[in-house]
N, C-alpha and C positions, 0 to 999 in steps of 0.2 A: 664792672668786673663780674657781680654778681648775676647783672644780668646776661652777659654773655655768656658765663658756666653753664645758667640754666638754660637758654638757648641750646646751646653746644649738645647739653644731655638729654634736650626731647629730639633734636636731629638723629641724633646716634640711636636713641629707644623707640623711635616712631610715636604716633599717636601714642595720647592716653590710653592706657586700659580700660577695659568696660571693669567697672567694681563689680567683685563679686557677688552684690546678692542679686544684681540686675542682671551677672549672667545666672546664676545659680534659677532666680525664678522662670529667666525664658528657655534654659534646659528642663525646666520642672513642666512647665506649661507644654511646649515643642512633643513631650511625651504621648506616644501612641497607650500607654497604661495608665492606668489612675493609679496616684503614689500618693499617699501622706505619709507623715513620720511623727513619733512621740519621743516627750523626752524620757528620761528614768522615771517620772515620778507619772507616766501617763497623758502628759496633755498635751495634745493636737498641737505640732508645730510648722508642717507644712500641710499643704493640700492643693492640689493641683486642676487643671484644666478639666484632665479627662473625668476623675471623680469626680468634679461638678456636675460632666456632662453623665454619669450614670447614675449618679445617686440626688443630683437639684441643689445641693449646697452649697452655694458659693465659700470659696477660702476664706471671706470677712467673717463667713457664718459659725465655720468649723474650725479655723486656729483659732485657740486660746480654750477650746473646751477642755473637759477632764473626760478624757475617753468618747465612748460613742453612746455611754448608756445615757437612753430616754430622748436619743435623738437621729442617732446611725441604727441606734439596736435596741431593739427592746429591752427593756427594764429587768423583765423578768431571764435573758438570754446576757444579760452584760457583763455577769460578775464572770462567766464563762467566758466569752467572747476577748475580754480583755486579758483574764489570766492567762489565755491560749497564746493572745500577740505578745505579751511582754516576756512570756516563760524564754522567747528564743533572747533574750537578752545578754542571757546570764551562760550558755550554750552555743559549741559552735558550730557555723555554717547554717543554712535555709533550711525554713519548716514550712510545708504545702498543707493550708486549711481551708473549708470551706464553712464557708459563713450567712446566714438571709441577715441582710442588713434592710434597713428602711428608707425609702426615699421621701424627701420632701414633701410627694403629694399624699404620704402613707401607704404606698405603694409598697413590698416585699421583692426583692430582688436576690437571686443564691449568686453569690463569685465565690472564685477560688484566689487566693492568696498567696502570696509568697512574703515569707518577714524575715526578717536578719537585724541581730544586735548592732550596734554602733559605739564603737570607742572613742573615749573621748585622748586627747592628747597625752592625757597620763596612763591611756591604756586601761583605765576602768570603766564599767557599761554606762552609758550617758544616752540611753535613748535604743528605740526603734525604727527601720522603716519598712511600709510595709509595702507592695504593689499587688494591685489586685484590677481581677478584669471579669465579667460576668461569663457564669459559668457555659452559656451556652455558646458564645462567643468563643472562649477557652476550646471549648468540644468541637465545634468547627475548625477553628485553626488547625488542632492534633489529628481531626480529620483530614482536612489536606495534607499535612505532612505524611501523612500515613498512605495516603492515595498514593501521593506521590513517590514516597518510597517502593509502593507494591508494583507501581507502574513500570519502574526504572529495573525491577530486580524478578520478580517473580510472574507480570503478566503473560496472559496468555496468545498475547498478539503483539507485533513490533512496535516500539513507541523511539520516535526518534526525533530531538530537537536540531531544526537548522537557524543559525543566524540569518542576517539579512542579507551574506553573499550566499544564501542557500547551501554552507558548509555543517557537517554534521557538528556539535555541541555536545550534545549529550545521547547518548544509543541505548538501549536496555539489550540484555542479555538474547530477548526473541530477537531484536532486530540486528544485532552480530550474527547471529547465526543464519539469517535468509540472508543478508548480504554478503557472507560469505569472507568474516573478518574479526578480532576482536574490537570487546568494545572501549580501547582508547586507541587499536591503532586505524580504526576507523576515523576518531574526531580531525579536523579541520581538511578533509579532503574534498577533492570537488567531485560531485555524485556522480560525474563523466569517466571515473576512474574505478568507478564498482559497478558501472551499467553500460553493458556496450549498447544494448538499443532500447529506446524507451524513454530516456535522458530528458528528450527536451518534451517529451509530456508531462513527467514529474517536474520539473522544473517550472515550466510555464503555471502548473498549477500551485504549483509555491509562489511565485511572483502574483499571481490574482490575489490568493490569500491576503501578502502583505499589502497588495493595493487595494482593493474591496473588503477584502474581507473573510468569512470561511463560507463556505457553499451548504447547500441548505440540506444535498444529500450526499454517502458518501460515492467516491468515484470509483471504475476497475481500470487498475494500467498493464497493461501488458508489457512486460520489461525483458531484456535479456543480459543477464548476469556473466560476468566473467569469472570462472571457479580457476582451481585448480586438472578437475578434469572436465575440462572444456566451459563453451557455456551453454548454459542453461536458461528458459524459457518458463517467466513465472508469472503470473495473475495474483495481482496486490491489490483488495478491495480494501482503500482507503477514505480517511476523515484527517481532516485537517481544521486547524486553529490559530488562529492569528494570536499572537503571544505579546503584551503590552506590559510595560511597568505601573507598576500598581502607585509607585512613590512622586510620579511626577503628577503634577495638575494637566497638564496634557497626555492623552495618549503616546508613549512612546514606542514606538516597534522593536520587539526585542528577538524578534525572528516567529518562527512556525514551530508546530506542535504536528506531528507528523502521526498518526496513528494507523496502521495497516495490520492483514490477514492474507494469510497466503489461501486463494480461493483455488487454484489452478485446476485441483483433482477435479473439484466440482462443476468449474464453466464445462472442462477438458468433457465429461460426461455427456451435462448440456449440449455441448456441439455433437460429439458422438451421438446422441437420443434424436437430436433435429437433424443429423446427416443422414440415419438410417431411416427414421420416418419419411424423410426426401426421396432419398432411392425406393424404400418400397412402393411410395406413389407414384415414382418413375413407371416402376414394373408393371404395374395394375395399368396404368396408361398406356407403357407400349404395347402389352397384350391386350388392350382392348384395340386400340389402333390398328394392330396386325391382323387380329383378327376379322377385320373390315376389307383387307387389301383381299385382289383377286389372283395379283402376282403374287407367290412364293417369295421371290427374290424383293421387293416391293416392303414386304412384309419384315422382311432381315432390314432392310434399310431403314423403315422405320421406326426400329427397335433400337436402333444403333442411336438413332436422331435423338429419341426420349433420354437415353442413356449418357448424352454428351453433355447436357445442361449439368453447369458447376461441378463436372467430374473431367473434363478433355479436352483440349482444342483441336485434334486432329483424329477418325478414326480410319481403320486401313481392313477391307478383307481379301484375303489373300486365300486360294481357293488350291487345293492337291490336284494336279493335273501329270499322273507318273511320276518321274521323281524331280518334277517341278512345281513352284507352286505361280499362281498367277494371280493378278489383280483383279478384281472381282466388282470392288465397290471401293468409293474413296468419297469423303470431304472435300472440298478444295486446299490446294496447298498457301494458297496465297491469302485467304481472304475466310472468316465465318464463311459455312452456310452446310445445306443439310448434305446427306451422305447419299450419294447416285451411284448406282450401275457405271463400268467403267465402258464406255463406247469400244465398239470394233471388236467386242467377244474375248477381253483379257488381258492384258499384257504379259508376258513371258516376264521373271525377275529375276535380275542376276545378284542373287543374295549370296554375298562369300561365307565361306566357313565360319560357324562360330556367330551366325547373325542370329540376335535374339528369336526372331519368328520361328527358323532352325531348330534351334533349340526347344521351342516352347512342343514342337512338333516331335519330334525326337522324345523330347520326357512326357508328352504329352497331360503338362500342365500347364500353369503361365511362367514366365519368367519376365523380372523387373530388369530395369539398365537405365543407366543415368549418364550425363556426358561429363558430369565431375566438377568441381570448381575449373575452373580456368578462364579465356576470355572470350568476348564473343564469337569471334571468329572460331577459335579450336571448337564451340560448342556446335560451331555453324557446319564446320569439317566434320565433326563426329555424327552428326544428320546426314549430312549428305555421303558418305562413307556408306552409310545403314539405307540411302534410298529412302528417305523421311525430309518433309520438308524443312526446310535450314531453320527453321525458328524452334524446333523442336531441342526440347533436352532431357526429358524424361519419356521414357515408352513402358508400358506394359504392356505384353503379347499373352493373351489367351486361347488357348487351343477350341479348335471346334470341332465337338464330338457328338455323334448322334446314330443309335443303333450299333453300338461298338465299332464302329468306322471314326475315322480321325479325317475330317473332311477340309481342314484347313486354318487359318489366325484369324483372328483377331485383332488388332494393334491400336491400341490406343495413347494417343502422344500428350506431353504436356508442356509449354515452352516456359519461359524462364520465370514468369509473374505466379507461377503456379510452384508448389510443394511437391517432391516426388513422390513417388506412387510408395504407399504402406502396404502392407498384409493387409489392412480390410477391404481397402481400396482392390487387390486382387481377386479377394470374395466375392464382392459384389461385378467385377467383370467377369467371373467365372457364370455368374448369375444370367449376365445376358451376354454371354457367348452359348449359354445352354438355348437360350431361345432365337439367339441368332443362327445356330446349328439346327434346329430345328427346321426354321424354313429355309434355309438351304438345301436341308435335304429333300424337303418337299416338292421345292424347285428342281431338283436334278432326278428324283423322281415322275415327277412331270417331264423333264425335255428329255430322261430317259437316256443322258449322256451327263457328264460333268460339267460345271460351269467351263466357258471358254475350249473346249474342244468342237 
């Protein structure tokens, strides 16, 4: 009977328990801090793993001592040292000290401390414990947390944690505001919902991170944002970091560590400084070029040719013949290649009212025109509507002027893989329609009639 009760009540309570001071020592030992503890009257009652490992005394060596004097602490340092740790006894809550204690080999090491009284069952002081870790140790830690809090709250560049499905975690204050959100109703969204183009280069680059590793320098991404007024187009020069847990024996992936700078103003410059350096070597080349040609007309054409590299896929001139204007010189419409004289003396052009060329002749400046979002085809109608080859969707027309006489366009087309025409981009067509007018006039000077009459 007896023994069935006792059966019955270890079924019901599961295993034995670990007796307490087996758990008590491998919570003591498990600790990332060196801990000992005293009783009231001072003597070394526990001692643990870590303060073996910083100070050399094994726990056989240091329980059962009376304090630390003439073996933790100097002799002369002890009557201090210990009034300081037992004073929290008697008082409550923690007291932060720092202390050089002595290691085993005679060695001097400074920690900082932390001690608190210990009540015994009847509520009166029965001891100390203290936990302590070396100071420089201590100074790193509060270093990091400090880092890390300046990072999350006041840095001056976006810092953004993603887990391992690449969803935001944690966001600092810079990087809600380039993406264009706060920072928790950004967390766990997927980064395709804040970046309409750019996505899958951020992304890709997050996936190497957590598979390799972080890259040796940082990257630029070109991104395009989705705001409130409209989107937006930004350059992120980023640094990334593969984020592991410190508590496991293996590496574990804890996501990416995202750090970026909004560089945009500055490449944006960049490209503008290499654009205009481009064109002006343009310009010095097609005037050296023209300069060589015997034909006038010869000499427009290959000013036009220099002028077309990385700025136009189609050029058009279009020449004043009364109040008509005629085709003078063309590109091919079908195909690359350089800009010729249009065979058989001209074509007559039935430009309707309102056509940019028109227009550009009339105010006698340029005028820009675009065929708009829509689809290919509508883009293809709106070319061909305007007399431009079908692949065209962007044109700027520049007037040609020379000697105060308005002698004809210009037309420069751009199809769909290219960006519409800007204000600078006008400037610099301005640039060589002045030299395209020039020999023009030269020509017509020479044959002493207008082109195509």
């Amino acid at each position: 009977m007896s023994a069935s009760t006792s059966s019955g009540t270890t079924d019901a309570l599961g295993p034995d328990p670990i007796p307490g001071a087996e758990l008590l020592a491998a919570l003591l030992d498990g600790m990332d801090a060196a801990l000992c503890a005293f009783d009231a009257d001072g003597t070394v009652t526990h001692w643990n793993r870590e303060a073996e490992r910083i100070l050399g005394w094994s726990a056989g060596e240091a329980v059962g001592r009376p304090g630390f004097a003439g073996w933790a602490v100097r002799r002369a340092d002890a009557g201090e040292v210990q009034g300081r740790l037992m004073a929290v006894m008697d008082g409550p809550g923690r007291q932060v000290h720092e202390f050089a204690l002595l290691r085993k080999d005679g060695g001097r090491v400074l920690v900082r401390t932390q001690s608190a009284g210990v009540r015994g069952a009847d509520g009166k002081p029965a001891g100390v414990y203290c936990a302590f870790s070396e100071v420089h140790a201590q100074i790193d830690l509060e270093r990091s947390i400090a880092l890390s809090e300046a990072l999350f709250e006041d840095a001056s560049w976006g810092v953004v944690l993603v887990d391992v499905d690449l969803r935001p975690t944690v966001v600092n204050a810079h990087a809600a505001r380039a993406l264009g959100g706060g920072r928790t109703t950004l967390l766990g969204r997927p980064l395709g919902e804040l970046i309409v183009q750019g996505v899958e280069d951020l992304e890709g680059a997050l996936q190497h991170v957590l598979a390799e590793g972080a890259p040796d320098a940082p990257a630029e991404l070109w991104v395009t944002l989705r705001t409130g007024d409209g989107d937006r187009r930004r350059c992120w020069r980023s640094g990334f970091l593969r984020l592991a847990s410190p508590l496991a024996e293996e590496p574990v992936p804890l996501g990416v560590g995202w750090l970026f700078q909004d560089v945009t103003a500055a490449k944006l410059a960049a490209q503008d400084a290499d654009r205009v350096r481009f064109r002006s070597s343009q310009l010095h080349r097609a005037s050296r070029s023209a300069a060589e040609c015997e034909d006038p007309m010869e000499a427009a054409t290959s000013s036009l040719d220099y002028a077309l590299a990385g700025f136009a896929d189609h050029a058009l001139v279009d020449l004043v013949a009364g109040e008509r204007l005629l085709r003078a010189a063309q590109t091919p419409s079908d195909a690359p290649g350089p800009c010729l004289p249009v065979a058989g003396g001209g074509i007559p052009l039935r430009y309707a009212p309102g056509h940019p060329a028109l227009q550009a002749v009339d105010r006698t400046g340029s005028v820009r025109a675009s065929a708009g979002a829509g689809s290919a085809q509508a883009a293809g109608e709106w070319a061909t509507e305007r007399r431009w080859p079908a692949d065209s969707v962007h044109a700027l027309c520049a007037v040609l002027r020379s000697r105060g006489r308005t002698l004809g366009v210009v037309t420069f087309l751009r199809s769909s893989h290219r960006a519409a025409f800007e204000r600078p981009d006008a400037v610099y067509a301005e640039s060589v329609a002045d030299r395209v007018a020039a020999s023009v006039d030269l020509y017509q000077a020479v044959n002493s009639s207008p082109s195509g009459d």
